[in-house]
C-alpha positions in Angstrom: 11.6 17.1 -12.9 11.5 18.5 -9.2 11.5 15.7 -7.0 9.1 16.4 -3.9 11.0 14.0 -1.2 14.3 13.0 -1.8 14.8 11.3 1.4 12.3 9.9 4.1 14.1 10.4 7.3 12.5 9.5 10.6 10.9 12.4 12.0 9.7 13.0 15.4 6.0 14.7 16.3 7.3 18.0 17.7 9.2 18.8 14.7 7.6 20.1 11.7 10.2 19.8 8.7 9.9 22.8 6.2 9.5 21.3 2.8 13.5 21.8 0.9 12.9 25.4 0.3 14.3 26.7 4.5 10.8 28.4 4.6 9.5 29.3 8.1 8.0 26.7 10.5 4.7 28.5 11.7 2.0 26.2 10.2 0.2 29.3 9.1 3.5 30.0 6.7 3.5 27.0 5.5 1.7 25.8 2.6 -0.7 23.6 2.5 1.8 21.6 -0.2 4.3 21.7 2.5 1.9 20.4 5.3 1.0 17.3 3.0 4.0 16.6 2.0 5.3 16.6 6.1 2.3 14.2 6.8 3.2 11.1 4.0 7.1 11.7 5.8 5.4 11.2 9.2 3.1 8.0 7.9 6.1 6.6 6.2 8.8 7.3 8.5 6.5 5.7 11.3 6.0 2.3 8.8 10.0 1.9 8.5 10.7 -2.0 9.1 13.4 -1.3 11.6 11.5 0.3 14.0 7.9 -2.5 13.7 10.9 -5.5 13.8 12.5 -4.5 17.3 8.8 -3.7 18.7 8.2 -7.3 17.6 11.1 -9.5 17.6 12.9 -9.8 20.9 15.8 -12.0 21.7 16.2 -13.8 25.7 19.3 -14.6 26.7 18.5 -15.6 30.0 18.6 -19.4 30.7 18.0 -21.0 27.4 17.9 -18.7 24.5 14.5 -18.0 23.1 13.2 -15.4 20.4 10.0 -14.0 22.2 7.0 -12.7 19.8 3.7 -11.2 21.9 2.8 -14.5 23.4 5.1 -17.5 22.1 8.6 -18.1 22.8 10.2 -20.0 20.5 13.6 -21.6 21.7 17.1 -21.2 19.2 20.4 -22.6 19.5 22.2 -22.0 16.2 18.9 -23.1 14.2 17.1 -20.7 12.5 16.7 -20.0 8.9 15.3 -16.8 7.3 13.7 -16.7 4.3 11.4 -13.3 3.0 10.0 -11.2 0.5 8.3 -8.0 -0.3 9.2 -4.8 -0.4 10.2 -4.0 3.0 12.1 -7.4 3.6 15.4 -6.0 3.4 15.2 -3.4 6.3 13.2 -6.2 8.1 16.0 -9.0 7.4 19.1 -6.8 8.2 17.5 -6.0 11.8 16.5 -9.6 12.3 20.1 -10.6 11.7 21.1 -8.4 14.0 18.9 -9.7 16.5 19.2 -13.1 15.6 23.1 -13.0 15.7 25.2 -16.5 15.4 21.9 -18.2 15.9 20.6 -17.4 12.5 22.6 -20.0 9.9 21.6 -19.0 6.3 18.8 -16.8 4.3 17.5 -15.7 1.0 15.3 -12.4 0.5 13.5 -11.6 -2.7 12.9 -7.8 -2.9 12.3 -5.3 -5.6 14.4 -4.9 -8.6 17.1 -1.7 -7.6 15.8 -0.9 -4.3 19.0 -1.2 -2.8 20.3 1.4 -5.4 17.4 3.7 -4.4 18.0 3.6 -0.7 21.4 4.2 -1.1 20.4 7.4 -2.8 18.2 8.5 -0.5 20.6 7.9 2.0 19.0 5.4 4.5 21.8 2.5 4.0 20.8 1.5 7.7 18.6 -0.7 5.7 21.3 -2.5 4.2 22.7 -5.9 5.1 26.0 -5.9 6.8 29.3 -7.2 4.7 29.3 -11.6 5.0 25.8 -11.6 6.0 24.5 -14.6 6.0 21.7 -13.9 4.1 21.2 -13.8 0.2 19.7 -11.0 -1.3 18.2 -11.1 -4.7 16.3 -8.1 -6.5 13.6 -9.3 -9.1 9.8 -8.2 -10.0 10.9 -5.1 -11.8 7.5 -2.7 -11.7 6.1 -5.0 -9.5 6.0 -7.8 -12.1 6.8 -11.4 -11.9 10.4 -11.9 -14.0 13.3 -14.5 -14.0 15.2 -13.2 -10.8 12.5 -13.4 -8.7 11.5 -16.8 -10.0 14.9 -17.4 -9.1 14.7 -16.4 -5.4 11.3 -18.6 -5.0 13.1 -22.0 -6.1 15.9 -21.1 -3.6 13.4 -20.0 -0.9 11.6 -23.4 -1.6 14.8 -24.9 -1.6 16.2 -24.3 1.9 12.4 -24.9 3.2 12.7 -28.4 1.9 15.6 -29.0 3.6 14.7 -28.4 6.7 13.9 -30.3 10.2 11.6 -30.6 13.0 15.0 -28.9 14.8 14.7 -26.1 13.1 13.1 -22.8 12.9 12.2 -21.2 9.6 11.7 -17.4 10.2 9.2 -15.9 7.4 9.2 -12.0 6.9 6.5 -10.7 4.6 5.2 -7.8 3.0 3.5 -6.4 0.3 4.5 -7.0 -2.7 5.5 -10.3 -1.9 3.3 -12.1 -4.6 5.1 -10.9 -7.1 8.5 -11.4 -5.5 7.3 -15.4 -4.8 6.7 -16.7 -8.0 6.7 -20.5 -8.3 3.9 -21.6 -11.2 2.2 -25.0 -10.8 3.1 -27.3 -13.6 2.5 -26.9 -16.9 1.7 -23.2 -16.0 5.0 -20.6 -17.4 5.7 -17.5 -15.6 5.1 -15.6 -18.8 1.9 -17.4 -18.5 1.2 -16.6 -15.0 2.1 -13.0 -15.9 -0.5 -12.9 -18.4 -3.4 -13.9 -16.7 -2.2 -11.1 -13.8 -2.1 -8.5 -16.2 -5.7 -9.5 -17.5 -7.3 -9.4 -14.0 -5.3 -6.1 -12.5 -6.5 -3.9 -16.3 -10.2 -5.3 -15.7 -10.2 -3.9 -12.5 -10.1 -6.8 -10.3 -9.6 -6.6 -6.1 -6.4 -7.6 -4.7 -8.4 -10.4 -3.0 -9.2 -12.1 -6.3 -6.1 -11.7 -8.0 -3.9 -13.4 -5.1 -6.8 -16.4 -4.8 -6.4 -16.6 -8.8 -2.1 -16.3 -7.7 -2.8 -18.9 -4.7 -4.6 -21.7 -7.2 -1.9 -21.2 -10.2 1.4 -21.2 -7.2 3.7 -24.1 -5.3 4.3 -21.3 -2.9 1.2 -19.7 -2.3 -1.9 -20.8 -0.6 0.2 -22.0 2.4 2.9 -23.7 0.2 5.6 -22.4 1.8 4.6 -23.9 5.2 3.8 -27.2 3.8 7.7 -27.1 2.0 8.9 -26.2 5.5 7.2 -29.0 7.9 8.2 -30.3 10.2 9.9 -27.3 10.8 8.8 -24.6 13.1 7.3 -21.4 11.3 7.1 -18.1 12.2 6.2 -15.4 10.2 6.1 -12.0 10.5 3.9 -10.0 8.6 3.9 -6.1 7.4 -0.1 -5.7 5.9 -0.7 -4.0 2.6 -4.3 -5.1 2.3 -7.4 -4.2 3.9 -8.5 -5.8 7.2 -5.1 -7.6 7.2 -6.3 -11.1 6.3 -2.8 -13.4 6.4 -4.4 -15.4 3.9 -4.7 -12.4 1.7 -1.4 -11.1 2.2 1.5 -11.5 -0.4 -1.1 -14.3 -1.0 -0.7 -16.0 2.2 2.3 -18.6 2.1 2.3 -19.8 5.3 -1.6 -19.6 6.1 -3.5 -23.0 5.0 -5.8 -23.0 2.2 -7.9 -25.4 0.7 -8.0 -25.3 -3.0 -10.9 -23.4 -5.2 -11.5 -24.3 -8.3 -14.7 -23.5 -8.5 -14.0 -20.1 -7.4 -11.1 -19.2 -9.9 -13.4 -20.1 -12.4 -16.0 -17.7 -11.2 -13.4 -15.3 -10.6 -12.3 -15.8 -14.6 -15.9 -15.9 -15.6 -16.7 -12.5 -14.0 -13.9 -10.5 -15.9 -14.7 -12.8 -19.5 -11.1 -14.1 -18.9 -12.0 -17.8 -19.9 -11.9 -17.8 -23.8 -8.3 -15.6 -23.4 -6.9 -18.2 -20.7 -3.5 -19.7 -21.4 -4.3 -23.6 -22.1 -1.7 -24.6 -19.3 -3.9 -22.5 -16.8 -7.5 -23.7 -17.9 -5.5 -26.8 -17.2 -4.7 -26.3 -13.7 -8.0 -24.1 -12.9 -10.3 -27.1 -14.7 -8.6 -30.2 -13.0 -10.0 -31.5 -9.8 -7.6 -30.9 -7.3 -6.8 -32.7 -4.3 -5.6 -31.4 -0.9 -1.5 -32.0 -0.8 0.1 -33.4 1.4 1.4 -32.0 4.3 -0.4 -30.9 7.7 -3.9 -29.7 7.3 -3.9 -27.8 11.3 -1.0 -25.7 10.6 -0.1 -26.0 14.3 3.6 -25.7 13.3 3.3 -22.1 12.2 2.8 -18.5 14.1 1.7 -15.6 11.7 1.8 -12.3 13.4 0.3 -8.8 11.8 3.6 -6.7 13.5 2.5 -3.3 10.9 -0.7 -2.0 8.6 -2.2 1.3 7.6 -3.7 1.6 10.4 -0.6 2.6 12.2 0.1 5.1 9.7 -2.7 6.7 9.7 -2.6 7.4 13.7 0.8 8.9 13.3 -0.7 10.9 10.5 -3.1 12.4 12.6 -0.8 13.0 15.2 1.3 15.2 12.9 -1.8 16.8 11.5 -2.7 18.0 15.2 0.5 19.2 16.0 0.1 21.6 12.6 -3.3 23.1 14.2 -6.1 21.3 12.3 -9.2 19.6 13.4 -8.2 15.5 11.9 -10.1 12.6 11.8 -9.3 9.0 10.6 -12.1 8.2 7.8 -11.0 4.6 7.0 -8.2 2.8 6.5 -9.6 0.6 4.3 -10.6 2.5 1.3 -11.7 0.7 -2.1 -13.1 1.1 -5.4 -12.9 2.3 -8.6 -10.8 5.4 -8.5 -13.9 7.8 -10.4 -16.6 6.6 -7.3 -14.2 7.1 -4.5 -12.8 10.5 -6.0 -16.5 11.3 -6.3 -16.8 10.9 -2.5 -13.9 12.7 -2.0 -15.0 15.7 -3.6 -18.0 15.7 -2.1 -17.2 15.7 1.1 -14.6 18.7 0.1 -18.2 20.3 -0.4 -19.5 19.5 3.0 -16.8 20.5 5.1 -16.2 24.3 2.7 -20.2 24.4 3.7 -19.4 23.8 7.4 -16.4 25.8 7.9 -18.2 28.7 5.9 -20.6 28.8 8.6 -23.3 26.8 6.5 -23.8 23.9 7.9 -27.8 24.4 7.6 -29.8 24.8 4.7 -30.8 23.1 1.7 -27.4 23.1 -0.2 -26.0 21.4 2.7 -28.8 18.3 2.9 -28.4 18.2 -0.8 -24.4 17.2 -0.3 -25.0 15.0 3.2 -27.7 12.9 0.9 -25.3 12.3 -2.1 -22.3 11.6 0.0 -24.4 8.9 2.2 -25.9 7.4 -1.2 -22.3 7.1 -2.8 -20.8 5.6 0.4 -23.7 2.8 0.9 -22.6 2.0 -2.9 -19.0 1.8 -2.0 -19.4 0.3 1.1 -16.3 0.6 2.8 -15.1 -0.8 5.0 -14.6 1.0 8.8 -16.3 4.1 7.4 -18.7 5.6 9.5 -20.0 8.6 7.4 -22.9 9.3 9.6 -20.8 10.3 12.5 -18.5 11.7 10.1 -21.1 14.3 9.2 -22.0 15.1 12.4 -18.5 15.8 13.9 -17.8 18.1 10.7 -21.3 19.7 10.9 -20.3 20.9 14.2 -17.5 22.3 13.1 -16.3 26.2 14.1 -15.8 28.7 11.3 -13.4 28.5 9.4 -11.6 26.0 11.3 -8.4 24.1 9.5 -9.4 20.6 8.7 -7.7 17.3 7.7 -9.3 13.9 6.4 -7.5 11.1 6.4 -7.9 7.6 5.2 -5.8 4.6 3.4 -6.4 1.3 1.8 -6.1 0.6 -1.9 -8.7 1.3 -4.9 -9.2 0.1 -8.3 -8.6 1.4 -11.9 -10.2 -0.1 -15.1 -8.3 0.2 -17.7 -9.6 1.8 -21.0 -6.7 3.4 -22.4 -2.8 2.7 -22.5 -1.7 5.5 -21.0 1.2 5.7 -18.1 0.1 6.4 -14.6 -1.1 4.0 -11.2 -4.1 4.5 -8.8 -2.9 6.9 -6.7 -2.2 9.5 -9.8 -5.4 8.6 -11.1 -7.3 9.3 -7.8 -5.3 12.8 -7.3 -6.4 13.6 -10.7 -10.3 12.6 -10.9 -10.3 14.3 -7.4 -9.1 17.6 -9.1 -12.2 17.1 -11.9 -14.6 16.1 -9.7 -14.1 19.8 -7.6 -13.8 21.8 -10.9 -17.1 20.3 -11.8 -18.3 21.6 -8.7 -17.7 24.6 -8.7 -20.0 25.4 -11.5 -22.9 23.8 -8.9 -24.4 26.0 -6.1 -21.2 25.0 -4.0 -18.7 26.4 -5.8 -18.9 29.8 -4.1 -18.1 28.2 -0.5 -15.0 26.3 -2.7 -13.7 29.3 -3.5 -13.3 30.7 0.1 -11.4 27.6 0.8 -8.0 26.1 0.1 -8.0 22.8 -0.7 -5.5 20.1 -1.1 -5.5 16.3 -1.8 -2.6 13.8 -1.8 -2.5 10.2 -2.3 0.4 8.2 -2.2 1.5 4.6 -2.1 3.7 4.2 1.2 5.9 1.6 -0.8 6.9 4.9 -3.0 5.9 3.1 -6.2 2.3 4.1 -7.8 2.1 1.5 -10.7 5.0 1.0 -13.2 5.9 4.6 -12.4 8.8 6.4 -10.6 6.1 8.2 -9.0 4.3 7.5 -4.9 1.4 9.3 -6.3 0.4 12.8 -6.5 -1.1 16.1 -5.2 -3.8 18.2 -7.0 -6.8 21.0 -5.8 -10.0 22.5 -6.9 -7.5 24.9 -9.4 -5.7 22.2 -11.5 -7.8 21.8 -14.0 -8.2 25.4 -15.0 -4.8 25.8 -14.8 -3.7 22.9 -16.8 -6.2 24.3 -19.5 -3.9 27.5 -19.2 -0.9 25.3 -20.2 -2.5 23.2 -23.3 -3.3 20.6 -21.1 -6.6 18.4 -21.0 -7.7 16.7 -17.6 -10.1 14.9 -19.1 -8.4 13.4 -21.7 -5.6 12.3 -20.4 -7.7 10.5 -17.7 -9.5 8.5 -20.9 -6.3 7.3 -21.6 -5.2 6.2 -18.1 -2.3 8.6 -18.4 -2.1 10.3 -15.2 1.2 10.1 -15.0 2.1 11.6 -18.3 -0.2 14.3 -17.4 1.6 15.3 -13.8 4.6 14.9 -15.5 4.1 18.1 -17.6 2.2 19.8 -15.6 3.9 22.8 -13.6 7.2 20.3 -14.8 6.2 17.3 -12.6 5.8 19.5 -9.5 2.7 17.7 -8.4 4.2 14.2 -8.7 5.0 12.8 -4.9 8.6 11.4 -5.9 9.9 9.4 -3.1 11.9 6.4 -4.6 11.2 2.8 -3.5 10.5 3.6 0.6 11.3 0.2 2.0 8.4 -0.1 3.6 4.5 -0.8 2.3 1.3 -0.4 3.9 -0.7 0.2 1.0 -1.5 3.8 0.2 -2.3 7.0 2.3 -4.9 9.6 1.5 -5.4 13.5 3.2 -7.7 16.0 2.5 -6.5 19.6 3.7 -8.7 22.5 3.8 -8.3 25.8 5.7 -10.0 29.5 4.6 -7.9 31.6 2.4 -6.4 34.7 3.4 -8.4 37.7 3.6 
């Protein structure tokens, strides 16, 4: 299988990398493949931990020694203790050791199951811990699952919390991926238990903000348990987003951020998906029980959480990049959502609307046809930051034939209905490529033919579901020529088999293969279109 990025190195505006086959640089010479593939380099390379943790993290040595964040200062002297997980922990830790120097005294990290293996292939062992570090690193949550080993990490994380003092400074690094790295069930509950009932919510469909309060009520950890275990301690956590808006309490289910118990909510939560009657009895235990607050402080004065990375920042550096490569960007959202069929359904159709506007139709009835379905579907979806309105307008005004790129990020759904191989981003690439073969059997299929047209989305974390794939590429012609190879868009997407289907097709050349990044922001999204060649 043809890997499409065997290494992520950082990469600077000016230079536009041709993509492994020594092509020529001009944009125009470069394929549209090439110029998406350059942009998810850009947005990763500029979402590397090392980079965020210096801009953060800053050590003053003069007078009495203090780590500085924005507007705190926190005093050390041989004190600190490190504790993280997620899957950009490890470049985060090693650069906070370095930082940190003899001050820092021990440290545990939970990250994914063989990213260190993967980095080392990909060659960026700059992420790597130096020899008799004093921090522990422990790989667990293979496919992004809860397992032993990363059970294993959270009793030692809560461990060395509970040993700490009002002396001491507990230094938290989180990102996503971090729920799963942090398992510590509350009693009775199992972690094969716990698994279950995460398995049932993510195959309904479920948001990322219900399944970490369902993680949050069923967790030691979670839910600000990792702050209570650290008290009277001094926290400060550092925090790399991977969900929309960037709510700490959301994120990697928010260990250090207080939260008062919901029962009534989980319940709701369970209700909504008809989870109750399949509910593990330890859990209806837990959820069912009236629950009183815990001990431990209820102001959370004792800990700092700080946002230091989120799509956001991705996506400006993407846009940066797509400027530099001559097209006319614009930021959509970076907070996509929703199930992957509606939101590949607004894709598409705003494919439609700008092939009308760079053809030089921007008027007419076809036109006000595609403005009012895209503003219906986008009042459904309702997402957040998205200002289609404006949108419209900008792309109206458009010249002809002008090169265009839309960008966005967040992080959709998929209901489950088959048992096919495959993760949202696959999924979305793949509904986006029927949704525009659809089209072009509607009165807009002649402007979709006078343009090229490609769509990527990838998870910045480099691992789309429990595949070895980021996500994928795909354009208005994949469908037909998938049919020219025996191959059947729609049914593989019945069977939630995107993956399997990418993986034959054109011998995986679609797939965005990246390897576990280091880094995660949740996933990116562009849109390139420019006129064909006369």
């Amino acid at each position: 299988m043809t890997s499409a990025l065997k290494a992520l190195p950082n990469i600077h505006r000016a230079c536009v990398i041709s993509a492994c086959r020594g092509q020529a640089s001009h944009p125009r010479s470069m394929s549209l493949w090439e110029h998406g593939l350059h942009l998810f380099r850009s947005t990763v390379g500029v979402v590397l931990p090392a980079p965020m943790l210096r801009r953060a993290l800053v050590l003053k040595t003069d007078g009495c020694p203090r780590l500085v964040v924005k507007d705190r200062a926190f005093p050390v002297r041989r004190n600190v203790y490190l504790v993280g997980f997620g899957k950009a922990v490890l470049g985060m830790a090693t650069v906070a050791e370095e930082i940190l120097g003899d001050h820092l005294i021990q440290g545990v990290v939970s990250v994914p199951h063989g990213i260190r293996a993967c980095l080392q292939q990909a060659g960026m062992e700059e992420m790597f811990l130096k020899p008799h570090s004093r921090i522990q690193v422990i790989e667990g949550a293979k496919h992004n699952l809860p397992d032993r080993e990363a059970l294993r990490a959270a009793s030692m994380i809560r461990e060395l919390a509970e040993r700490l003092t009002a002396d001491d400074l507990l230094l938290v690094l989180i990102s996503g991926g971090g729920s799963a790295l942090l398992p510590a069930p509350t009693p009775p509950i199992l972690l094969e238990e716990k698994e279950k009932v995460t398995k049932l919510l993510a195959s309904r469909g479920a948001t990322i903000q219900e399944l970490n309060t369902i993680r949050k009520a069923l967790s030691l950890l979670k839910g600000g348990g990792l702050a209570r275990a650290a008290y009277p301690a001094q926290v400060l956590s550092l925090i790399l987003s991977d969900v929309i808006g960037n709510p700490v309490d959301i994120i990697a289910s928010g260990p250090t951020v207080y939260s008062s118990p919901c029962v009534q909510g989980c319940l709701q939560i369970m209700k909504k998906y008809n989870l109750m009657s399949t509910l593990p009895r330890s859990v209806e235990t837990v959820l069912s029980s009236s629950v009183s607050d815990p001990s431990g402080p209820k102001d959370y004065s004792h800990v700092y959480n700080v946002v230091i990375g989120s799509n956001s920042l991705a996506l400006e550096e993407a846009k940066h990049q797509a400027e530099d490569l001559g097209y006319w960007t614009l930021i959509l959202s970076a907070g996509v959502c929703g199930e992957v069929s509606r939101v590949a359904k607004l894709y598409s159709q705003l494919i439609q609307f700008v092939c009308l506007s760079t053809a030089g139709l921007g008027e007419g009835p076809l036109r006000d046809q595609v403005r009012g379905d895209l503003l219906k579907l986008a009042a459904e979806l309702e997402i957040p930051g998205l200002n289609l309105v404006d949108s419209l307008k900008a792309l109206q005004g458009l010249e002809s034939e002008r090169s265009v790129c839309l960008l966005a990020g967040g992080e959709t759904t998929v209901q489950l209905q088959g048992n096919g191989k495959g993760g949202r981003n696959q999924e979305l690439a793949l509904q986006v490529a029927l949704e525009l073969h659809r089209a072009k059997a509607t009165g807009a299929g002649y402007v979709l033919g006078k343009c090229e047209v490609l769509f990527l989305s990838g998870g910045t974390d480099g691992q789309d579901g429990p595949t070895e794939a980021a996500g994928a590429f795909s354009s208005q012609e994949l469908v037909d020529k998938a049919a020219q190879e025996g191959l059947d868009v729609e049914m593989f997407l019945s069977n939630n088999d995107s993956y399997t289907f990418f993986s034959k097709f054109r011998n995986g050349h679609h797939l965005l293969l990246t390897g576990l990044t280091g880094t995660n922001v949740m996933d990116i999204q562009a849109i390139l279109i420019r006129a064909r060649d006369r």
